[in-house]
C-alpha positions in Angstrom: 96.0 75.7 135.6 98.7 72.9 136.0 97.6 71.0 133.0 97.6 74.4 130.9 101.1 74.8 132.2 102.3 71.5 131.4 101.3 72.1 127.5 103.3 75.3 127.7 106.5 73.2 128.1 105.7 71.5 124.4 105.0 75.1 123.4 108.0 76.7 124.5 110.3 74.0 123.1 108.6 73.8 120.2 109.4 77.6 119.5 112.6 77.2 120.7 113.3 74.2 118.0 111.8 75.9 115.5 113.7 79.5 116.5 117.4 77.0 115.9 116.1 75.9 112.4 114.8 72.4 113.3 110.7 71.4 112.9 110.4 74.6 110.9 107.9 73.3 108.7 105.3 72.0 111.8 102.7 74.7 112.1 102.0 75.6 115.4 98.9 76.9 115.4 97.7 74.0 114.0 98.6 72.0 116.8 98.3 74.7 119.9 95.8 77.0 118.6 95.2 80.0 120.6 96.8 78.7 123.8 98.8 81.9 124.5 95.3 83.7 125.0 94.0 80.7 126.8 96.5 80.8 129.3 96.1 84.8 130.0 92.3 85.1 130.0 92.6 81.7 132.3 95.5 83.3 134.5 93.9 86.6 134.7 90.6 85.0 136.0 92.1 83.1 138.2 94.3 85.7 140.0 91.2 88.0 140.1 89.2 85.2 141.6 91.3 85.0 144.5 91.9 88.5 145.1 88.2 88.9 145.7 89.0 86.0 147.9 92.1 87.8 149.9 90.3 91.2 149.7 87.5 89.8 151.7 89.6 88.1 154.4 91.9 91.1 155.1 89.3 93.2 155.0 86.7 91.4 156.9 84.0 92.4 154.3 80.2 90.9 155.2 79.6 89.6 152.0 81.8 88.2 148.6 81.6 90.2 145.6 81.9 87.6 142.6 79.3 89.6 140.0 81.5 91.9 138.7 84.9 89.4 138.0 82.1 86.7 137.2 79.9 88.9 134.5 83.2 90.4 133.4 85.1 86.8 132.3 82.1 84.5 131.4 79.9 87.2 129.5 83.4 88.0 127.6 86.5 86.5 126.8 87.0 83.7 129.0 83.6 81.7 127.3 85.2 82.8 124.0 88.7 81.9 123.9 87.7 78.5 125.5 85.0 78.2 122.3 88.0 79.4 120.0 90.4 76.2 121.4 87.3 73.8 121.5 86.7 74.3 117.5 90.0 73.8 116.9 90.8 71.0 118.6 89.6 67.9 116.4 91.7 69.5 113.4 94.7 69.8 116.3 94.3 65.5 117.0 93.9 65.3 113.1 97.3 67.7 112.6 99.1 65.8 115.6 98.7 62.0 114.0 99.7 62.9 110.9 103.0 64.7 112.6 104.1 60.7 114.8 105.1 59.8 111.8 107.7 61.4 111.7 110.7 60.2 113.3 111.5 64.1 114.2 108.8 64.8 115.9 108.6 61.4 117.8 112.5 62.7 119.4 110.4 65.9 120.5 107.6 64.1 121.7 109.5 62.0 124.1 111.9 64.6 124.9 108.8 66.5 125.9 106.9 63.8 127.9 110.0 62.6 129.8 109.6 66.0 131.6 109.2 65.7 135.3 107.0 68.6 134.9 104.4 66.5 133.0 104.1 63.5 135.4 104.4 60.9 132.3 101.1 63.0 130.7 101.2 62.7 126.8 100.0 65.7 124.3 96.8 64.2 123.2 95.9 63.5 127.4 97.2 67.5 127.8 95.7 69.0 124.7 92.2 67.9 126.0 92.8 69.5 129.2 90.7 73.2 128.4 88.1 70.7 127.0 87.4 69.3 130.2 88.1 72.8 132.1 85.4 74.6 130.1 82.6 71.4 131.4 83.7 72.7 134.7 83.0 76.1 134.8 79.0 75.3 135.2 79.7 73.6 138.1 81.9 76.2 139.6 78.7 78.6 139.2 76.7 76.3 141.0 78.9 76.3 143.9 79.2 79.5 144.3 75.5 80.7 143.9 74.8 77.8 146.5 77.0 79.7 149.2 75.8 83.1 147.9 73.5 84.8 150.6 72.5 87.8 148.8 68.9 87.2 146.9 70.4 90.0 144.1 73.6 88.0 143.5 72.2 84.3 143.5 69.5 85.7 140.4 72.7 86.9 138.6 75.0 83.9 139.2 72.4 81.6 138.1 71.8 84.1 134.8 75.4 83.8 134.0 75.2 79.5 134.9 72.4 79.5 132.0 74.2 81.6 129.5 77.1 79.2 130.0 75.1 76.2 129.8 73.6 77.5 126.6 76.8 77.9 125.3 77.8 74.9 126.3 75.5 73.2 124.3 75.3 75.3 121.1 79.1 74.6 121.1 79.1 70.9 121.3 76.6 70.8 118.2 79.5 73.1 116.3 82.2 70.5 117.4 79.9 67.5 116.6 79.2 68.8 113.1 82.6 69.9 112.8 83.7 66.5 113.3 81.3 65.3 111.1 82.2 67.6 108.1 86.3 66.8 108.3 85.3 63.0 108.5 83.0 63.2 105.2 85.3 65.6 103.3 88.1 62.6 103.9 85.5 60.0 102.6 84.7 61.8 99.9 88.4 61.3 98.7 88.9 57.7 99.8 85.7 56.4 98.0 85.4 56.3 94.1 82.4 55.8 92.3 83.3 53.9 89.1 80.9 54.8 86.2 78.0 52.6 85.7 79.2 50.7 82.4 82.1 49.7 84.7 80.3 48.4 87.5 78.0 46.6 85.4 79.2 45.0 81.7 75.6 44.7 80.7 75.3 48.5 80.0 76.5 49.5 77.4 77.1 53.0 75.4 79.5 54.2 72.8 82.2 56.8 74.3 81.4 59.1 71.5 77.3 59.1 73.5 78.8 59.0 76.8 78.7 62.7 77.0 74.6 63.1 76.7 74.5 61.5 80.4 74.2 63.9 83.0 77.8 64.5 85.2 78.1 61.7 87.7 76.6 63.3 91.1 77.6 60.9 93.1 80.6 62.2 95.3 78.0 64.8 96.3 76.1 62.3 98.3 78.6 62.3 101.2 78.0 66.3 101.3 74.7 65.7 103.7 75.0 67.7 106.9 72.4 65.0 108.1 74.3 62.0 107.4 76.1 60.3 109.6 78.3 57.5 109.5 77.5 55.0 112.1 79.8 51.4 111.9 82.7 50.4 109.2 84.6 47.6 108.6 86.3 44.9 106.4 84.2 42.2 105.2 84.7 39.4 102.6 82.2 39.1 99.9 81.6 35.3 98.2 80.8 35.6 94.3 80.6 32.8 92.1 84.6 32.1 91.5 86.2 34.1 94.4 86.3 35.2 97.3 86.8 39.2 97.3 87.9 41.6 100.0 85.4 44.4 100.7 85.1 47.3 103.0 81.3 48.2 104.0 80.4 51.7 105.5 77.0 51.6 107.5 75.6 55.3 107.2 72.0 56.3 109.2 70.1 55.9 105.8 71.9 53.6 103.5 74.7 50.9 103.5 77.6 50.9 100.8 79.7 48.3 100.1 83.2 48.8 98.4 86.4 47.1 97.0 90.0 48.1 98.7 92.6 49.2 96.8 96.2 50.0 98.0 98.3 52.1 95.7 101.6 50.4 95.2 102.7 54.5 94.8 102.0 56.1 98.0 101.2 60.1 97.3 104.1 62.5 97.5 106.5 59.6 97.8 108.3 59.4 101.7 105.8 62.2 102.6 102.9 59.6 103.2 103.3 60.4 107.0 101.9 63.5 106.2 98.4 62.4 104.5 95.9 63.6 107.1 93.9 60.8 108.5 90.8 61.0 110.6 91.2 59.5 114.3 88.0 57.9 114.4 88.6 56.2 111.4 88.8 52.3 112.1 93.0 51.3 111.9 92.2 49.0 108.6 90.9 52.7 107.1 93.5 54.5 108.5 96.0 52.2 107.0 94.5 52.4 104.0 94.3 56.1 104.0 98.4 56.2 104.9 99.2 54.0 101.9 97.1 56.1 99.1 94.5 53.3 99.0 90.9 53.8 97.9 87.5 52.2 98.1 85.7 51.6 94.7 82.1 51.4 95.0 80.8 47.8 93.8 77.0 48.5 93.6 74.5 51.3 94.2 73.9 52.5 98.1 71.6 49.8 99.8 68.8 52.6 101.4 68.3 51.2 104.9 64.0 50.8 104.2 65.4 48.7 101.5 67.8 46.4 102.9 66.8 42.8 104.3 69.4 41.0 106.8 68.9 37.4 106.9 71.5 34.6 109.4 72.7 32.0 107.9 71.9 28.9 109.7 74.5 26.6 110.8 73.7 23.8 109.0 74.3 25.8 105.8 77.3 27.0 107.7 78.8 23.5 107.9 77.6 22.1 104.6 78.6 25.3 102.6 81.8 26.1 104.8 80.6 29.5 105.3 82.0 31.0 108.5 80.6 33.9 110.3 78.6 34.7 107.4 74.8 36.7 106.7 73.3 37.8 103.8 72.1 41.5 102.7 68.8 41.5 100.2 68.5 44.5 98.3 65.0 45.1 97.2 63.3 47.9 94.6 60.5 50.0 95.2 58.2 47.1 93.9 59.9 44.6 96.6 61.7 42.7 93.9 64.7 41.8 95.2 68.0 43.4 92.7 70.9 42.4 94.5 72.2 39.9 97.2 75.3 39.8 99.1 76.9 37.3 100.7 79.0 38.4 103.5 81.6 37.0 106.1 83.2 38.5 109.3 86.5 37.3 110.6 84.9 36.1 113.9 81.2 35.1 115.1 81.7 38.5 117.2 82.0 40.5 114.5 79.6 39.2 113.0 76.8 39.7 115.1 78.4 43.4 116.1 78.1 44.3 112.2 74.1 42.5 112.3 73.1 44.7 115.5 74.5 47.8 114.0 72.6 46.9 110.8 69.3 46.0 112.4 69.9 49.2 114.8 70.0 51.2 111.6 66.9 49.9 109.8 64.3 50.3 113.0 65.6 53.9 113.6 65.3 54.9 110.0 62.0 53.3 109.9 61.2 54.5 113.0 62.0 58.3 111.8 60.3 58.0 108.5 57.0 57.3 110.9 57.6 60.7 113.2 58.1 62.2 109.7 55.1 61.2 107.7 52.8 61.6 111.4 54.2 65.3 111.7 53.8 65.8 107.8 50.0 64.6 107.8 49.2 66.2 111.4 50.1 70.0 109.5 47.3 72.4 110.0 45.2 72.8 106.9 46.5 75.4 104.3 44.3 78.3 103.9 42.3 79.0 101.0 43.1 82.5 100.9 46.9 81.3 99.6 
């Protein structure tokens, strides 16, 4: 409960701002959801925890009576209101780094933090805190069906473990695809997909014909619930006269290579702060994010049972002056090869981080494609009858 009471402290002062005009516009329940309720169904379990606890000591009772506060909490609103916080929370970390920006809310954030109260604990370490409660509840269970005596009450304490388990792990797919979805929706918006005429100059067709094509589907890609984005990163890319900055994005069935762009005009002027940025973006995306930037797609997705990585060698590496560099093959259906890239990494670690990741990426596609065509071919045969 302490860590629950050291988040009320930025709640409280955060009302109490916003209640003498200042910080009106920060949106509390974006940042402490359903705390309030948190706290009460938490306190209220809590105290009538122990007062089965007392009861039995005064009262030199032969056995503890946990079902009925137990089946009462975790079969109703204790489970729940943890689940409510839990699916919040990513959007809360999301809504909170936007908010440092801002030179106002860095004066509360310290004036917060510097509490005795909080032992030096910052809002990120504190907002986490039901997170890691709710893990804890299984184990609490455990204990107590362990020291349980009566056959009766150790088949219902282990019922109610289960039931909590379960919904341990049906929540933790919610969060993961949560996290997944507000991740892709922000890609979606920092990655352009030029028209094909302007990625390549050799096709060609009058603007007045333009309009026979079918509409460019190709933001709709990152809308996969299955996809998955697994390493990013800057790169440089050697062409024939330059040397151009790129930004690659490693997905679990393709690879897509882009071009940067910073807007000189950051969106909405001095509110840039408040563009929300995903966390588990890498800091050269997040910059980029912060500053209006894009990423313009330079070629078609690579599919992964497409893509060849090859070294280069180091005598190559000396004659050429390449650095840190490998090369990505792009190949057709017919195994022609349509594109090559010639790539460099700031370091030789990065290099061989971004090659592992890459290589990683191929066998398990490959791999799942097999489980997929053995299960496909293994089906029971279809009835005649249909």
């Amino acid at each position: 409960m302490a860590l629950l009471s050291f988040l009320k402290i930025f709640e409280n002062t955060l009302k109490y701002l916003q209640n003498n005009e200042f910080l009106v516009d920060v949106d509390w329940w974006g940042l402490f959801a359903n705390l309030e309720d948190l706290n009460q169904v938490s306190l209220s379990f809590v105290t009538d925890f122990f007062k089965i606890i007392m009861d039995y000591v005064t009262a030199s009772e032969s056995s503890l009576d946990f079902i009925s506060v137990l089946t009462k909490y975790f079969q109703g609103n204790l489970c729940q209101t943890h689940q409510i916080y839990c699916l919040h929370y990513t959007s809360a970390i999301f809504y909170l780094e936007n908010l440092r920006q801002r030179e106002d809310f860095g004066i509360y954030l310290k004036w917060c933090e510097q509490n005795e109260q909080c032992k030096r604990l910052h809002l990120p370490e504190l907002l986490v805190a039901p997170l890691h409660r709710l893990t804890r509840y299984p184990l609490l269970l455990n204990n107590i069906w362990k020291r349980s005596t009566d056959a009766a009450q150790k088949v219902t304490i282990r019922s109610i473990k289960e039931k909590v388990e379960k919904s341990l792990r049906d929540l933790e797919g919610k969060v993961k695809w949560l996290d997944n979805f507000q991740k892709f929706r922000q890609l979606q918006e920092v990655i352009i997909w030029s028209p094909l005429w302007d990625r390549d100059k050799r096709f060609f067709l009058p603007e007045c014909l333009k309009h026979i094509l079918r509409e460019n589907m190709s933001e709709n890609i990152l809308s996969s619930s299955n996809r998955q984005l697994l390493h990013e990163g800057k790169l440089t890319l050697a062409e024939s006269t330059r040397i151009l900055d790129v930004y690659l994005f490693l997905f679990n069935d393709f690879l897509l290579i882009t071009k940067t762009k910073r807007n000189k005009k950051k969106y909405g002027g001095s509110d840039v702060g408040l563009i929300p940025v995903c966390p588990s973006f890498s800091p050269e995306l997040q910059s980029l994010v912060k500053d209006g930037g894009s990423c313009t797609v330079l070629d078609q997705p690579i599919p992964l049972d497409r893509l060849t990585l090859k070294n280069i060698d180091p005598f190559h590496v000396t004659v050429l002056g390449l650095r840190n560099a490998f090369v990505i093959q792009h190949e057709n259906r017919y195994q022609q090869c349509i594109g090559v890239f010639l790539l460099q990494a700031q370091t030789e670690t990065a290099k061989k981080t971004w090659m592992s990741e890459i290589e990683t990426a191929v066998s398990n596609y490959a791999n799942g494609h097999e489980t997929h065509k053995s299960s496909f071919f293994c089906l029971p045969a279809e009835s005649s009858e249909i």
